[in-house]
N, C-alpha and C positions, 0 to 999 in steps of 0.2 A: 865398833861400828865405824866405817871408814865415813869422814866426811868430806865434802870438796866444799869448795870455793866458788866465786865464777870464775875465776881463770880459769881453773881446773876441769871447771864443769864444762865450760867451753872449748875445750881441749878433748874430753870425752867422747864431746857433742860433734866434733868435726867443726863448728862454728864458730866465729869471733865473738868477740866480750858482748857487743850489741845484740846478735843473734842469738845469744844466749839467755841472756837479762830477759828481752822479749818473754820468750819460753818460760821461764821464770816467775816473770810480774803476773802472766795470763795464768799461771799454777796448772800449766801443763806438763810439767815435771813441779810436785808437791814438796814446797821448801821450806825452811826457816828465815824469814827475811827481817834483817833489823835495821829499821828506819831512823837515821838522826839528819839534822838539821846538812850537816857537810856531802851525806855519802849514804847508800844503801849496801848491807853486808849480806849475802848472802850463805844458807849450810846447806848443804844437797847430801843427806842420808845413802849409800848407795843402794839399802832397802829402800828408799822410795823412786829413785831411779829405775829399779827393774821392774818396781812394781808400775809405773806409769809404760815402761817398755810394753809391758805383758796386755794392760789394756787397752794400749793404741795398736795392736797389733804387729810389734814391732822385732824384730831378734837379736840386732846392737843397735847400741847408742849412735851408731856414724848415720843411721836412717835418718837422725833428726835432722839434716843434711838437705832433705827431699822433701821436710815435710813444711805443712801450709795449714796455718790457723784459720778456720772460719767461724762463723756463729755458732757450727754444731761439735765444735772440737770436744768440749767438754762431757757431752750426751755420752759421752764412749766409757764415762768412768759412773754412768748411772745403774741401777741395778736390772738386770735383765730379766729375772724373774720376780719380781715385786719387792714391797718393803719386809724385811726380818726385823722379829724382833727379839732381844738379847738381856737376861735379867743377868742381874749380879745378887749371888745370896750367900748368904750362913744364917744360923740360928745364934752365931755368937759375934756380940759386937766387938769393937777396939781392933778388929784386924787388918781393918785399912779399906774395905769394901768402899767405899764410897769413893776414896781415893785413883779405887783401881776404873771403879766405875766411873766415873766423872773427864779420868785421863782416857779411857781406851775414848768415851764419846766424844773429845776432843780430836783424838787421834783421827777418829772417823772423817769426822769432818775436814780436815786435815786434806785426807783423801780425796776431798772432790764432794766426800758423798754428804747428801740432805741428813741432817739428824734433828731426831726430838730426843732430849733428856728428860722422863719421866720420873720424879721424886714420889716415890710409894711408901717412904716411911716420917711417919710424923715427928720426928728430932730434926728433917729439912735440913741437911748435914750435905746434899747432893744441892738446892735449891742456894744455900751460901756458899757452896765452892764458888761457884761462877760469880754469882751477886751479892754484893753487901748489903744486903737488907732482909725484915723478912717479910712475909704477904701472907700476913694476916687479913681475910677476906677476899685474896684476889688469888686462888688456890685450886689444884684440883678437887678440895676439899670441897669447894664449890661446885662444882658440876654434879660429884656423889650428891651434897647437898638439893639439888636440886632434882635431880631424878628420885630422889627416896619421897619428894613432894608431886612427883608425879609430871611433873613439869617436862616439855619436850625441847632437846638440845637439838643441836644441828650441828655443822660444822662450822659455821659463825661464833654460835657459843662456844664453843669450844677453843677458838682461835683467839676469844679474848682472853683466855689465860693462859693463854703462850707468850712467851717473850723471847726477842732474840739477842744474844747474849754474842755480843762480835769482839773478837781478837786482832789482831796484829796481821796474823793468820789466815785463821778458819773463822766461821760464824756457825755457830747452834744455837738452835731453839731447845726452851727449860718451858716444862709444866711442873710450876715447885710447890711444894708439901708445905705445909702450917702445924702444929700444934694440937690442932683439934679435929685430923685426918683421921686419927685411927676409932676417934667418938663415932663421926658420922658414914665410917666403913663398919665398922661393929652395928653401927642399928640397922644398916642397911637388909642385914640377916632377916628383922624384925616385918622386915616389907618386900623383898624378893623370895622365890621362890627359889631363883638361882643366883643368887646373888654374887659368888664368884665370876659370873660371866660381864660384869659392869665394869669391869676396866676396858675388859676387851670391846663393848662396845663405844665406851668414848673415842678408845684407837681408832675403830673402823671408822669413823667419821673423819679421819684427817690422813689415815694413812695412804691415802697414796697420793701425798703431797715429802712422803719421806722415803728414803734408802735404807735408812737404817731407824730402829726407834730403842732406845737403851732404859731399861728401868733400871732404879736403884729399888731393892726390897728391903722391908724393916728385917731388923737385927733377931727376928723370933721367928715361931710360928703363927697364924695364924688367918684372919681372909684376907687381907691385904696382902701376903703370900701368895694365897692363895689364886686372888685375882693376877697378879701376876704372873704365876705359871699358867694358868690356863690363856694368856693373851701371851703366852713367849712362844720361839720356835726353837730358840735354844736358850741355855742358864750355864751363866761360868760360875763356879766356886770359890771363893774366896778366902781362904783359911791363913793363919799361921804356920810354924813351927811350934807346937806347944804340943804338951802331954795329951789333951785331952783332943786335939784337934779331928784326930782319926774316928772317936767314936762319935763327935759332931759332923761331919761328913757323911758316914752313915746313917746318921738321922737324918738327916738332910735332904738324902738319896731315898731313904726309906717316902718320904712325905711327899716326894715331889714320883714315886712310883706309884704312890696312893692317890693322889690327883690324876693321874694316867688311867686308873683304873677305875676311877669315880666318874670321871666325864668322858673317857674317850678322845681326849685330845694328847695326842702327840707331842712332847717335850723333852730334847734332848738335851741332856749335860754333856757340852763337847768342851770343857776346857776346867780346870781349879790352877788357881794362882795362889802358889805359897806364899805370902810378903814376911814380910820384915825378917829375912832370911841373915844369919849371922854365919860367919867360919867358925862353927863350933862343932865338939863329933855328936854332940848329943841333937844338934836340929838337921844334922846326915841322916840320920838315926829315924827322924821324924819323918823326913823326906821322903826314904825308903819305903816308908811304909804306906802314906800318901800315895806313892806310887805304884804299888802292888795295889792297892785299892782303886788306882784309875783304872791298871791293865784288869780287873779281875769286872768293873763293872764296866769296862770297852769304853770309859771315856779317855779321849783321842789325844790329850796336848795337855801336858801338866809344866808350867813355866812358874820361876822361881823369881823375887823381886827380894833384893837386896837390903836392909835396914838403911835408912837412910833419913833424914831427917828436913831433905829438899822438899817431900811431899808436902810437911807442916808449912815450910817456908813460903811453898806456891799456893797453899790454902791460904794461908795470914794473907797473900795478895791478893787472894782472888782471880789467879791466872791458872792455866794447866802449867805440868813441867816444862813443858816444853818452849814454852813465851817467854818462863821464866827464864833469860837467858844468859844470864853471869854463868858461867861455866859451863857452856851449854854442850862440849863433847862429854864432859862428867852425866851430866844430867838425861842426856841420851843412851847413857850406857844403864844407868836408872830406870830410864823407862823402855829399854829394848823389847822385853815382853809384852807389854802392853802394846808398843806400835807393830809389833811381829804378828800379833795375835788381829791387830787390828787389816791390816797387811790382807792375812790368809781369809779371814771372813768376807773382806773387799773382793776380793779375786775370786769368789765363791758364791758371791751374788749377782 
């Protein structure tokens, strides 16, 4: 992935190093900026280049030449047809789902665009990526909590267990998981009728305050799944290279066509992310087959992510990969997937 500089970028741009920076600092072109005490560095992606091209309605970079910041510059990169919302699943943990999910909702925001990162599984694996702590009591746990008592939310309530979680960068909002999520979504069974439909209405009370809304889903089957597919509009995959990955995938697909068929709501799998992808023939071998599996059930984008050991490294921090910046064209080349795929969804809303 090529990256520029500001010389460079201003060079692209038609502009000098000042009229560039400008552009820049306002994240009208979507950057990597690393701030020290002497000097601000700039990396300008040239996937996020085109992609700011495409939503300011632009066909080269010399435009930015003619162009002129105002209050509503930013509105251009909001989503035109409402908030989507996007799960990440498997039925088998350890293969980085959270990882993937956590960076692409980084990425998003990244983008310009509003994000809520929704933690739906109770090990809260999504809720300490971003935050070193955990929230015990102060949890989506609570809001279930509180509707299984009968009790009426709003969108106030529900805005007290958001929190905004600001970077270097981007900023996104986390609704994080606790421990005792999956107790009080299992009894919920015991009190709804429809109980799958109670994720989707705490969404509706804030969503169109977002662009994008990202669940993470627990590592099984089960309502918390459940609730999850029925409040998504699309679900990426997140598997390995392993033996068994393929017939996990089709169960997967199996469960999430059974919710299609049980409720009538519409949920598409447009994308599986292989990770921890090695040069070996036998996870070629795996791939292959993954991917007659995408073409044969028409899901659209199967992207491969590399083994790599950065992820861990930015989790222990509690930053995305991307903040994390010690080697940051390495790292970029680590997460190309994820901001590609973030990229194509952006330009699609």
């Amino acid at each position: 992935m090529e990256v520029y500089k500001l010389n460079d970028t201003a060079k692209l741009f038609h502009l000098n190093a000042d009229q560039s920076k400008k552009l820049l600092d306002n994240n009208i072109i979507p950057n990597i900026k690393k701030s020290s005490p002497t000097r601000d560095t700039y990396h300008v992606p040239q996937l996020l280049v085109d992609y700011a091209l495409e939503k300011l309605g632009m066909q080269k970079a010399k435009e930015f030449k003619k162009f002129h910041i105002d209050e509503n510059t930013l509105d251009a990169f909001k989503n035109k047809n409402g908030v989507k919302v996007i799960s990440f699943s498997n039925l088998k943990g350890g293969v980085g789902k959270t990882s993937i999910a956590a960076n692409f909702a980084y990425n998003m925001a990244l983008l310009n665009k509003r994000v809520l990162l929704v933690d739906m599984d109770s090990q809260a694996n999504s809720s300490r990526y971003f935050a070193n702590r955990y929230f015990t009591g102060a949890s989506i746990k609570n809001l279930f909590d509180k509707m299984t008592r009968k009790e009426e939310i709003n969108n106030d309530t529900v805005k007290e267990f958001i929190i905004p979680i600001e970077f270097d960068n981007a900023t996104l909002n986390l609704l994080p998981s606790e421990l005792s999520l999956g107790r009080i979504v299992e009894f919920s069974r015991s009190v709804f009728t429809m109980p799958h439909k109670k994720l989707n209405d705490v969404i509706k009370l804030v969503k169109d305050e977002y662009d994008f809304i990202v669940i993470d889903t627990p590592p099984s089957t089960g309502l918390s799944l459940h609730m999850a597919l029925f409040a998504s509009d699309y679900v990426s995959i997140v598997t390995d290279a392993e033996d068994f990955s393929v017939n996990g995938l089709s169960e997967l697909n199996l469960e999430i066509k059974e919710i299609i068929d049980e409720t009538d709501h519409i949920v598409k799998v447009d994308s599986i992310f292989i990770n921890k992808v090695k040069k070996s023939n036998i996870h070629g071998v795996y791939i292959e087959a993954i991917a007659n599996l995408a073409v044969s059930e028409n899901i659209q984008n199967v992207f491969t992510v590399k083994d790599s050991t950065r992820f861990k490294e930015s989790q222990n921090l509690h930053i995305p990969l991307i903040e994390y910046k010690k080697e940051l064209e390495k790292k970029l080349v680590t997460v190309d997937s994820i901001l590609s795929y973030a990229v194509e969804k952006a330009l699609e809303a």
